[in-house]
C-alpha positions in Angstrom: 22.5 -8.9 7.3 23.8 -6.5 5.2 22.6 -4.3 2.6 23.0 -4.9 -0.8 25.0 -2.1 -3.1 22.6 -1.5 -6.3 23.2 0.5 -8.8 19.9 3.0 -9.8 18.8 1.1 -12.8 18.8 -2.3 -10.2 17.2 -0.6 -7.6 14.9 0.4 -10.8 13.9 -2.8 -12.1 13.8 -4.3 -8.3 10.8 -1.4 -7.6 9.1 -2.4 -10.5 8.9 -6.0 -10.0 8.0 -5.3 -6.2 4.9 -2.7 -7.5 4.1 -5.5 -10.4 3.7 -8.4 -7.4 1.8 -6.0 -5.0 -0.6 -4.9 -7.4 -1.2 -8.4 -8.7 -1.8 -9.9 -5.2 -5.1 -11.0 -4.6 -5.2 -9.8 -0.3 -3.9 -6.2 -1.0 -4.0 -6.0 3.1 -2.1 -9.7 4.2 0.6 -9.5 6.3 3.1 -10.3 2.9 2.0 -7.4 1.3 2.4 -4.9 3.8 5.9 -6.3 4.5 6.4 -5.7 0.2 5.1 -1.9 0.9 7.8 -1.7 3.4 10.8 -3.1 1.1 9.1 -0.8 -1.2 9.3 2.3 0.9 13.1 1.3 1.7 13.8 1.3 -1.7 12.6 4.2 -3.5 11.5 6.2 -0.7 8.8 8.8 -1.8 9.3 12.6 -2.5 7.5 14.9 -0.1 5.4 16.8 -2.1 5.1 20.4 -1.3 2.3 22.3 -1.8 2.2 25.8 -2.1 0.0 27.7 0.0 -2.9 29.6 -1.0 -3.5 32.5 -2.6 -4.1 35.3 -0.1 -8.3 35.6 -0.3 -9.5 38.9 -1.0 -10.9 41.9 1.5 -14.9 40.6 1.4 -17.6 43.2 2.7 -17.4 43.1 6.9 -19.3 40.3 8.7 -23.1 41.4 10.0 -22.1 41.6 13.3 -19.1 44.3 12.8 -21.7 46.3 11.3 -23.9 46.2 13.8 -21.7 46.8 16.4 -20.4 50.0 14.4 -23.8 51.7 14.2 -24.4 51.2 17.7 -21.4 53.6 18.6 
């Protein structure tokens, strides 16, 4: 079968109806649902989100074992 050609604002309200249905549905976890989530996925496919990595920490005081080890020189 092939795939329909919908414009955004279809493919718009056709998301909406599908998240209206599944969050309505009484077995969030039946086989129907999960099949929904797919269609879902398919039609508006979510963003990766990219996180941005951590700020670099600060120089802390030296462990109590590199200390140790430097007064025993």
């Amino acid at each position: 079968m092939a795939s329909p050609n919908l414009t955004e604002q279809e493919c718009a309200v056709l998301a909406e109806t599908l998240r209206r249905i599944i969050d309505a549905d009484r077995y969030p976890l039946s086989p129907r649902v999960a099949q929904l989530r797919a269609i879902m996925r398919k039609l508006c496919p979510p963003e990766a989100e990219v996180e941005p990595l951590p700020a670099p920490k600060p120089p802390a005081e030296k462990s109590i074992a590199l200390r140790r080890a430097k007064r025993r020189r």
